[in-house]
Every structure is written in C-alpha cells, then in structure tokens.
C-alpha positions in Angstrom: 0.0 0.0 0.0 2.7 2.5 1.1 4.5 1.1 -2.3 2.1 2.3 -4.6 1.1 5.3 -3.9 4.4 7.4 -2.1 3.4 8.4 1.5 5.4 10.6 4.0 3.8 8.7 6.7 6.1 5.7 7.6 3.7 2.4 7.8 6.8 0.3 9.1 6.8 2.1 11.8 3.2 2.2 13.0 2.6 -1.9 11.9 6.3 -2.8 13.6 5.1 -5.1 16.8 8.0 -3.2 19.1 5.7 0.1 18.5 5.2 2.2 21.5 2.7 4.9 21.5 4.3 6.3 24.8 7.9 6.6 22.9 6.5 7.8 19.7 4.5 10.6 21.3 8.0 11.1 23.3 9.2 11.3 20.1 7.0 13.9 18.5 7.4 16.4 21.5 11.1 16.6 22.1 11.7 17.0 18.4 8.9 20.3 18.1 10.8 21.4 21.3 14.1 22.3 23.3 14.7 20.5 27.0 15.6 23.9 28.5 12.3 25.2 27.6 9.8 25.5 30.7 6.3 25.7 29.6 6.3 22.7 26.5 4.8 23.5 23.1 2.0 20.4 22.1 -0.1 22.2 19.8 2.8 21.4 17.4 2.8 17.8 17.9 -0.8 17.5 18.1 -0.6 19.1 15.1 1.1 17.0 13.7 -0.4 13.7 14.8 -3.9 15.5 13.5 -2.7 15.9 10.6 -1.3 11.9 9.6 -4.7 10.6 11.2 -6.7 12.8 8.3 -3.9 11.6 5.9 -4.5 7.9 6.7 -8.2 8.6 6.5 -7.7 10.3 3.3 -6.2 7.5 2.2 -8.2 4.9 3.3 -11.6 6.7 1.5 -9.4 6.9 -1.6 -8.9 3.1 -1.3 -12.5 1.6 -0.6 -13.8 4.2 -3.6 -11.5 2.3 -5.8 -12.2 -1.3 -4.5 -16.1 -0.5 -4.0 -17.3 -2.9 -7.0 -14.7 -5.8 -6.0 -15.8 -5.5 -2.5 -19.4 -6.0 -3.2 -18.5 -8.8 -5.3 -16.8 -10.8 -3.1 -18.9 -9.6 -0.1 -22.1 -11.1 -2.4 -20.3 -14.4 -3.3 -19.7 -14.9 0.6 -22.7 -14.4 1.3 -24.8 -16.4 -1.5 -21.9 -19.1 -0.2 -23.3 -18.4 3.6 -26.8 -19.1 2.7 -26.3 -22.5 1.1 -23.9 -23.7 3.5 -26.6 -22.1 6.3 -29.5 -24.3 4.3 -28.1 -27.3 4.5 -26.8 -27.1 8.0 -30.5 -25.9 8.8 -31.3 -29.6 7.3 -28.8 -31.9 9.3 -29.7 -29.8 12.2 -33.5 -30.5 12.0 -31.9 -34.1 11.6 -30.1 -34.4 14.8 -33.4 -32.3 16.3 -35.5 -34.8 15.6 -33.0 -37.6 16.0 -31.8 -36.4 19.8 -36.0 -35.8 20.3 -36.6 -39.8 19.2 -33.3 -40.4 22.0 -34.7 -38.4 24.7 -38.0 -40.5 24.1 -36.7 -43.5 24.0 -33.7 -43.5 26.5 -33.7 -40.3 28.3 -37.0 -40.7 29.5 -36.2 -44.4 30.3 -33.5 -43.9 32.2 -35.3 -41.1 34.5 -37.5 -44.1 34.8 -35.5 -46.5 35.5 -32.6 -44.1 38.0 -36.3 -43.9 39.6 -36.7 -47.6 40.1 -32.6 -48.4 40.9 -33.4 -45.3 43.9 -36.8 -47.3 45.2 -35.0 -50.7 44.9 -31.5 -49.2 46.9 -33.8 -48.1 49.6 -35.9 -51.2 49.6 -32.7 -53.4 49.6 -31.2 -51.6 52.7 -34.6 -51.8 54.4 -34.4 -55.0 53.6 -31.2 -55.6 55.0 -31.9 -53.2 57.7 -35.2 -55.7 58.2 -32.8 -58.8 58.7 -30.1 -57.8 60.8 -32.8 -57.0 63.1 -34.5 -59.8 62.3 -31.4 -62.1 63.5 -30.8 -59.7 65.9 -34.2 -60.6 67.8 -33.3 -64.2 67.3 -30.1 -64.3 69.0 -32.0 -62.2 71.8 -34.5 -64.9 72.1 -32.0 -67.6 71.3 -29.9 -65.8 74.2 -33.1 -65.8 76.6 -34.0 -69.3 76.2 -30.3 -70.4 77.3 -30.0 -68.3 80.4 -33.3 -70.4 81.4 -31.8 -73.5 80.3 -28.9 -72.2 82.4 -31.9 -71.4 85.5 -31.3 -67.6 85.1 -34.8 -66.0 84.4 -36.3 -69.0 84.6 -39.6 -69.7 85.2 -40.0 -73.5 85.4 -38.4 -76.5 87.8 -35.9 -77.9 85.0 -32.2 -78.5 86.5 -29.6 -76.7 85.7 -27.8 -77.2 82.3 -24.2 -76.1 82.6 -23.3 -76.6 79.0 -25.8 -73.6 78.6 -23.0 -71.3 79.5 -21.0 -72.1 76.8 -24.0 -72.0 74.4 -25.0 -68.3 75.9 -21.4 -67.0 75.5 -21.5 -67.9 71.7 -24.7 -66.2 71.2 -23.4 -63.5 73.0 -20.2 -63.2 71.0 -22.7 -63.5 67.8 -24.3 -60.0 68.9 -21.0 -58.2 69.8 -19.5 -59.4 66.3 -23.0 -58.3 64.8 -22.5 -54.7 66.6 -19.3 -54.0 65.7 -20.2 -54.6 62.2 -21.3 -50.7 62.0 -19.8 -49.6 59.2 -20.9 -48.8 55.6 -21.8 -51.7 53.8 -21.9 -53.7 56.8 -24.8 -55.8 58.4 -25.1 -54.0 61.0 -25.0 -50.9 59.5 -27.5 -48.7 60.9 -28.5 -50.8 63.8 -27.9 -48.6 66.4 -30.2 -45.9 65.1 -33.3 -48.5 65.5 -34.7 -48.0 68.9 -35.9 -51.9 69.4 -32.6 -53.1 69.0 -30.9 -50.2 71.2 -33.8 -51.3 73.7 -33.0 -55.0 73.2 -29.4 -54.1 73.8 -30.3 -52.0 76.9 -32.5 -54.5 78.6 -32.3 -57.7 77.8 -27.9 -58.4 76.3 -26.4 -56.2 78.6 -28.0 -57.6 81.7 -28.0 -61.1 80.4 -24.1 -60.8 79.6 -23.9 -59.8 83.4 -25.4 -62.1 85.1 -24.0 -65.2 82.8 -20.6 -63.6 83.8 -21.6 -63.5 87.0 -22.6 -66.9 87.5 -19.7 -68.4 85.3 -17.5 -66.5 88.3 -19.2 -67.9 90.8 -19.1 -71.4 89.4 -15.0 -70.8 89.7 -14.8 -69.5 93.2 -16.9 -72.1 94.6 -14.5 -74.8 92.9 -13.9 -78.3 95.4 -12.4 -81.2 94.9 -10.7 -82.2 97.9 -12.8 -84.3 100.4 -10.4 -82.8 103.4 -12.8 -80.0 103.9 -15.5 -82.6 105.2 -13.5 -83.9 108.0 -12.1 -81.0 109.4 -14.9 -79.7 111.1 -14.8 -79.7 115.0 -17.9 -79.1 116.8 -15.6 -78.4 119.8 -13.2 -75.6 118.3 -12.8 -72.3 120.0 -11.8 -70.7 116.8 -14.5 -70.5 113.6 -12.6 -70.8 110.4 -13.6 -69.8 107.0 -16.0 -72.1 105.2 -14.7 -74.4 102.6 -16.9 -74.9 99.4 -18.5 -78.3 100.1 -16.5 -81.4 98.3 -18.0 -83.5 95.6 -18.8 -87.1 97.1 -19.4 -89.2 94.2 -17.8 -90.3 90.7 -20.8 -88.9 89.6 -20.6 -85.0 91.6 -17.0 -84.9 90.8 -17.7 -85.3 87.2 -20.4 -82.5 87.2 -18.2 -80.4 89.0 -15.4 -80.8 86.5 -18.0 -80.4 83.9 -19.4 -77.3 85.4 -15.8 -75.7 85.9 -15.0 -76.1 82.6 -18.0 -74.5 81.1 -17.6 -72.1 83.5 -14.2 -71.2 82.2 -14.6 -71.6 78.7 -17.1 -69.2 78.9 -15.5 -66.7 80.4 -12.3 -67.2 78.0 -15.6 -66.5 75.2 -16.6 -63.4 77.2 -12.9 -61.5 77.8 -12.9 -58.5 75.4 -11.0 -58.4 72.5 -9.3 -55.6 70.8 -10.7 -53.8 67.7 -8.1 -55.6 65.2 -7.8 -59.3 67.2 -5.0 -60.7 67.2 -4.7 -64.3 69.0 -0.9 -64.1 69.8 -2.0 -60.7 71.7 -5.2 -62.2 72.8 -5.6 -62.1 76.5 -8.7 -63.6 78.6 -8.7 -61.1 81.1 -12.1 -62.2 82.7 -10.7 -66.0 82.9 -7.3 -64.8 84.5 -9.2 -62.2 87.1 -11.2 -65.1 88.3 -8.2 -67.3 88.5 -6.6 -65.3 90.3 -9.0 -64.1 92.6 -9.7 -68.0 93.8 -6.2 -68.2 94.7 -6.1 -65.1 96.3 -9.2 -66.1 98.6 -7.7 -69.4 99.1 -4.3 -67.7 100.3 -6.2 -65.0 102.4 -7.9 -67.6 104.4 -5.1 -70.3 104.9 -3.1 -66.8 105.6 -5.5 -65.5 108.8 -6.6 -69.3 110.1 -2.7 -70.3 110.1 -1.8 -67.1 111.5 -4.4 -67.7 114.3 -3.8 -71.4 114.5 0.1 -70.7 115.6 -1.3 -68.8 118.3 -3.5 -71.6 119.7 -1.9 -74.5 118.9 -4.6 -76.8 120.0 -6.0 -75.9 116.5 -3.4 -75.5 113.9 -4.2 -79.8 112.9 -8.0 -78.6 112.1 -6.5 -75.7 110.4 -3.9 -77.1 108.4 -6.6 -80.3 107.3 -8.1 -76.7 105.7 -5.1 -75.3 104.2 -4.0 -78.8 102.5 -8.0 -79.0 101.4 -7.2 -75.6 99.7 -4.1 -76.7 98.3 -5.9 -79.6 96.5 -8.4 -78.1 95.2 -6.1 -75.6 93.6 -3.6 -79.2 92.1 -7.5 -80.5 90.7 -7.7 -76.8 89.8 -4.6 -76.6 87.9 -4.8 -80.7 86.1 -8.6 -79.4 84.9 -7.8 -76.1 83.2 -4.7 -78.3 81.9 -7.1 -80.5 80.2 -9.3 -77.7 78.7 -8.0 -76.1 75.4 -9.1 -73.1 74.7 -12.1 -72.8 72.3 -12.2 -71.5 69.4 -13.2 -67.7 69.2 -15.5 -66.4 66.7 -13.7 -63.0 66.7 -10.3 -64.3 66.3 -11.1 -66.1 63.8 -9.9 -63.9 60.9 -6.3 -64.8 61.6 -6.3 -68.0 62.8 -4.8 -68.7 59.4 -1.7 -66.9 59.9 -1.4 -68.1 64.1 -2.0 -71.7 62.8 1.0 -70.7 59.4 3.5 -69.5 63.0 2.6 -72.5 64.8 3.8 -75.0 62.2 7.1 -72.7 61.8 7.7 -73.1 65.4 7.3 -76.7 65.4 9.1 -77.4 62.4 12.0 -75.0 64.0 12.2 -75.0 67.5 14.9 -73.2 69.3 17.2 -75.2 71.2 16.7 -72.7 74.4 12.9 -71.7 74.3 11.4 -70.7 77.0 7.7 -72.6 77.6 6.2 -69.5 79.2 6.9 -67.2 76.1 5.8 -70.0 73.8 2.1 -70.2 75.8 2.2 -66.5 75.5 2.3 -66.8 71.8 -0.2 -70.2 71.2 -1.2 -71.3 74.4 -2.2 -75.2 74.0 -5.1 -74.9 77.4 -6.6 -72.7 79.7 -3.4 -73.3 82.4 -0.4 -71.2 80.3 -2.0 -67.8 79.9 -2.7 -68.0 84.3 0.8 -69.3 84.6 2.3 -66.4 82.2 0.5 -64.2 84.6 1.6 -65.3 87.6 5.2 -65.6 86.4 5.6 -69.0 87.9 5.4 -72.8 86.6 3.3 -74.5 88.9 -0.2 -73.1 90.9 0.8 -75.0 94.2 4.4 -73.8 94.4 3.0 -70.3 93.6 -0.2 -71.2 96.6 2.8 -72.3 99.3 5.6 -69.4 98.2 2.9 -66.8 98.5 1.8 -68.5 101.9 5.2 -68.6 103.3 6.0 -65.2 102.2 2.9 -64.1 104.4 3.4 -65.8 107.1 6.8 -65.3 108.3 6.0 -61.7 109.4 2.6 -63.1 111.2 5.1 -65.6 113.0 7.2 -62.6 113.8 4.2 -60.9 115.1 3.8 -63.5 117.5 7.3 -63.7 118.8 7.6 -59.9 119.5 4.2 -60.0 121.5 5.9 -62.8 123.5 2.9 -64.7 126.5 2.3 -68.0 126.4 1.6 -68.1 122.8 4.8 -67.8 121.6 6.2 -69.9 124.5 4.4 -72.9 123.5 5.3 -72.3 119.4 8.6 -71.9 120.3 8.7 -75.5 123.0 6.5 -77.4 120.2 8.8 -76.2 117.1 9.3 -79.6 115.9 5.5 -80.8 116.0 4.9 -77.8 114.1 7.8 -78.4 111.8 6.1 -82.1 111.4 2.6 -80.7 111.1 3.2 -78.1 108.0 5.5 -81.0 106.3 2.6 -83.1 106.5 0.3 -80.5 105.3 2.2 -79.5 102.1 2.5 -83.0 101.3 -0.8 -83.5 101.9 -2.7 -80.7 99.8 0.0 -81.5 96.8 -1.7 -84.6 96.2 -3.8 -84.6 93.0 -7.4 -85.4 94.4 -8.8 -85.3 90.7 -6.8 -87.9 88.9 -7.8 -90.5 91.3 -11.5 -90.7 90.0 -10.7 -91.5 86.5 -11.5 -88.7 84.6 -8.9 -86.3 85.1 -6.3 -85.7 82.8 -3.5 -83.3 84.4 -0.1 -83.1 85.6 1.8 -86.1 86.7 2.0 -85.7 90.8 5.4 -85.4 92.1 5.0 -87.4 94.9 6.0 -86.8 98.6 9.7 -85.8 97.7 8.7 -84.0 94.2 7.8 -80.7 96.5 10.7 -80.7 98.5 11.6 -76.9 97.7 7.8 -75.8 98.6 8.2 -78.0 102.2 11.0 -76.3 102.5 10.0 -72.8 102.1 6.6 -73.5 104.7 8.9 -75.1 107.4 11.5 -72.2 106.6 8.9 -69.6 107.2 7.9 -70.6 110.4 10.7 -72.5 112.1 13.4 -70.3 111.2 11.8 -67.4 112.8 11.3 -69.4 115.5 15.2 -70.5 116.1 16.5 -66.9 115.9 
C-alpha cells in the first residue's frame, strides 16, 4: 500500500510489533521542542499527529472508492456461499433435532425411569437388609433368653440346671458383639444402632444377660472343690471359727459335674474376655478367665493366711487348720490338672487370623529353638486354659506359687507372735518340731492330686512326697526359722 502510492507517513513504523505509543508521542514532543524550555509546546505535535490521522483517513476513502465494486463482489459471493452452506446445515440440524427428540424419548425418559426404580429398589434393599439384621438380631436375643433359662437364670419352670448352657450363651453373645461391631458402611449392622428396638434390646435384655451369665460363670469358679479334706475337718468343739470351705463333691458322679461345670464355667468366660478392635490371638488375653483365676487363689491364700496365723497362736487348733489349708491346696492341684485338660475354644472373633497363628505354629514346630522358653511359647499359642494364668503369675506351677505366696505371708505373722511374746509364743517356740512335722505333713498333703484318682482327670503327673521338697522347704523355713533366731 505505502508502495504504490508514495506516502510521508512511515507504515513500518506504526505496523512494527516493538511500536510504542508512549515513545512515539515522546518522540514527537522533544523533536517540536528544546529540553531547557519550561512551559512545552504540544499544539505542534498535536498538530502534527492530527494531521497523519486525516492523511490515513484520506487515504483509506481513496482506497474503498477504488475497490467499492470488487468488495461488493466478493462480499455477495460470501454471502450467497453463507446461505447455502446455512440451508443445508439448517437440514442436518433439524436431523439431529428430531434424532436427539426420538433419544430423549426413548432413553432419556427411560432412564429417568429407570434411576427412579434403581433409587426405590436401593432403599428397599437396605430396608431389607436393615429388616434382617434386626431380624437375626431378635433371634439371637430370644436364642440368648431361652439359654439363660436353660442355664436357670430367668427362669420360670423347675428344670435342672444345664451347665453346658454357658458355653452355648457365650457364643450367642459373642454372635451379637460381632454383629454390633459390624457398623460400618456396607456392613450388616449398619445402621443398627439408630433402630430403637434393637438399642432397647441391647439396653435391657444383652447387657443384663451378659452380666449375670458372667456372674454366675465367676461364681461357678470360686466355689471350685475337689478335695474331700474340707469334710473332716470340722470340729464341733473348736474355739476358733474358720472360714468355710466350698463343700466337696462325694461321688464319681458329683465330681464329674463339678469338672463339667468348671469347665463351662471357664470356657465361657475365655468367650466373654474383650478383644481388641483388630484381634490378634498371639496378643489375645482372657482377662475375665485370668481375674477369676486369680481371685480363687487369692481367697484361698487369704484364708489359709488368717486361720494359720491364728492357729500358731492356739496350737490346739493348727491340725483342724492345716486339714483346711491342705483342702485348699488340693483343690487348687485338681484346679490346675482341669484347666490343663481344657483347650481353649475357638473364638469367633479371632477367627480372621487364625490362618496366619495356625502358618507360626507350624514354623515353630518345624523349627524349634534349642533354648525356648515354655512360658513365652504359651504367651504366643497357648495349648489350654493353664499357660496364659501361669504367664501371669510368672511361675510354673499353681501350688508352688499357693505355698511361696503363703510362706511369704506368714513369716511376718510368725514374727508378730514372737515380738508380742505370752504364752503363745512360749508354746510355738517348745512345740517347734510338732509344728515343723505338722506343716510337712500339710504341704504333702494338699499336693496330692485329688482329681486324677476318679478316672476322669487328665493333668499333671503328681510329684509325689519328695517331688515338693523346695515348697516343704519354704513353709517349714517360714515358720521354724523365725522361731530359732
């Protein structure tokens, strides 16, 4: 353009992409003026710029007058091209129109229809679900009732007691706490807790069973007797009253039950312990089993504690009492052969990785270590109810651990009696070696395995009179060396 017709405006400039209006006004203004002048003349530059806008405009009018008829050419072709290209768009899109209109008939409203029916049948398929986890919910709460009868708790008719009913309860019970902890989403029990029958269920009929069922499995275990001692060492004539022993079973027949009952008792409350939220068995502890344990032997060690202690000051009775410490001893040897024989059941909520404890078992017995320790390896698979109490005991034997903890008590009662000094301690002191004789005799004694002998126990070999040598030991030690200072 600036080619053909010559131009003293410079084009190159103004279409050069590095143009700046703010330098080329610059521009303009210092060249139509000095630096040193103080009021600057613009009227000149404006001037100026005025004058190449009308220039370009000139220019441009002279142009489109020239190019008028090829402009309206081209400008008609365009737009005769426009309207045919327009008309036969128009067509394809009344095509996809009514196409898409046919789709939105025949899927579009089909699918509202159907995201309608897939929304009804969600809702009705979590009801329904909802529906049966209450449904089995109820059961087990009925299922759960009708066994605490069996059991004689709640119940209303004459039928004897079925021990085996604790077992069955604990299992139903464990049912119900796997079915609660199932809470969350896409779980069976879901949404359980928000439905009031089953949060009224829980409330007043689980909870309180679970109680009393744990209750009466503790009770079973601290009224635990096997020795027959207990029924001969009652003296109308003694001065002193003693603690009452649980009464001894009689029979083949009442031993039997009493073994029978034991054991349900303590398999169900292995069943009832708590677990933790991811179960592991090697971590598993039975902390309901161990605290009844435990708190039979403490009873037992309390009582032959105080009547021994009161025995060495009246002498006349310490034969009564020690027939009652040696009954306590054996029941804690039957005690110790029965939870021997019991192994421990298996528990619903561990059972997820039993796989894996059953993969480390065959390890260990494919590998043993030449220096294991048995306490550790109960800790990690105990084989019966007897390890995990021994573990927490720290000891390898429940009469060693009854006659230590016995002779560790008793020494300062003994000493208690020597500082008071009277007659009391006189006479213990003259008749040392009938009391020496006496406690022999009664650790000898209450060692001896009363269960075995009936021909259904299966426990620990006895040891015999010299097998518990250390434990004699530590009772005559207690008492006599106290005595000989």
């Amino acid at each position: 353009m600036a080619d053909s017709e010559p131009s003293y405006i410079d084009y190159e400039a103004f279409l050069d992409p590095t143009f700046s209006p703010v330098q080329f006004a610059n521009t303009l203004v210092t060249a139509t003026n000095n630096a040193s002048d103080s009021p600057l003349d613009l009227s000149t530059p404006l001037s100026r710029v005025l004058f190449d806008v009308q220039e370009i405009d000139t220019h441009i009018h002279t142009l489109t007058t020239k190019s008028a008829l090829p402009l309206l050419t081209y400008t008609r072709e365009q737009t005769d091209a426009s309207q045919r290209i327009v008309s036969e768009v128009e067509a394809q899109v009344a095509t996809l129109t009514n196409g898409y209109r046919r789709l939105e008939k025949e899927v579009v409203h089909r699918y509202e229809a159907a995201e309608e029916v897939r929304i009804a049948v969600e809702r009705l398929w979590q009801t329904v679900k909802i529906g049966r986890a209450v449904g089995r919910c109820l059961l087990l709460g009925r299922q759960l009732e009708a066994q605490m009868a069996e059991l004689g708790i709640n119940a209303t008719t004459g039928r004897k007691e079925d021990h085996r009913a604790m077992t069955r309860a604990s299992n139903t019970l464990l049912a119900l706490r796997q079915l609660f902890a199932a809470s969350r989403a896409g779980e069976e029990g879901e949404h359980l807790s928000r439905v009031h029958i089953v949060s009224t269920l829980q409330t007043e009929l689980i909870t309180p069973m679970e109680q009393k069922l744990r209750a009466r499995a503790q009770q079973v275990v601290r009224e635990f007797s096997m020795s027959s001692l207990a029924s001969t060492s009652t003296t109308p004539s003694a001065p002193t009253p003693t603690p009452t022993l649980p009464t001894a079973p009689t029979t083949y027949a009442q031993t039997e039950e009493t073994k029978a009952r034991t054991t349900s008792a303590c398999v169900a409350l292995y069943l009832l312990s708590p677990t933790t939220q991811t179960p592991d068995p090697a971590a598993f502890q039975p902390s309901l089993l161990l605290n009844a344990l435990q708190s039979y032997l403490q009873t037992a060690l309390t009582s032959s504690l105080a009547s021994t202690a009161r025995a060495l000051s009246t002498l006349p009775t310490l034969n009564r009492t020690l027939l009652e410490v040696s009954a306590r001893c054996q029941n804690i040897v039957a005690l110790e052969a029965l939870l021997e024989s019991i192994n421990p059941p298996p528990h619903p909520l561990l059972a997820a990785t039993s796989s894996s404890a059953s993969r480390t078992a065959l390890k260990a017995a494919s590998n043993p270590a030449p220096t294991a320790d048995p306490v550790s390896a109960a800790a990690a698979d105990p084989p019966n109810l007897l390890q995990p109490l021994l573990l927490a005991l720290d000891t390898s034997s429940l009469p060693s651990f009854f006659w230590r903890s016995l002779a560790s008590g008793l020494s300062g009662r003994v000493q208690e009696i020597v500082a008071r000094g009277g007659v009391s301690a006189r006479t213990l002191k003259s008749q040392r070696e009938r009391v020496k004789e006496s406690i022999r005799e009664c650790v000898v004694r209450g060692c001896q395995n009363v269960g075995s002998g009936g021909g259904g126990g299966v426990g620990r070999e006895s040891r015999g009179e010299g097998g518990w040598e250390r434990e004699v030991g530590v009772m005559v030690g207690s008492v006599v060396w106290v005595l000989g200072r």
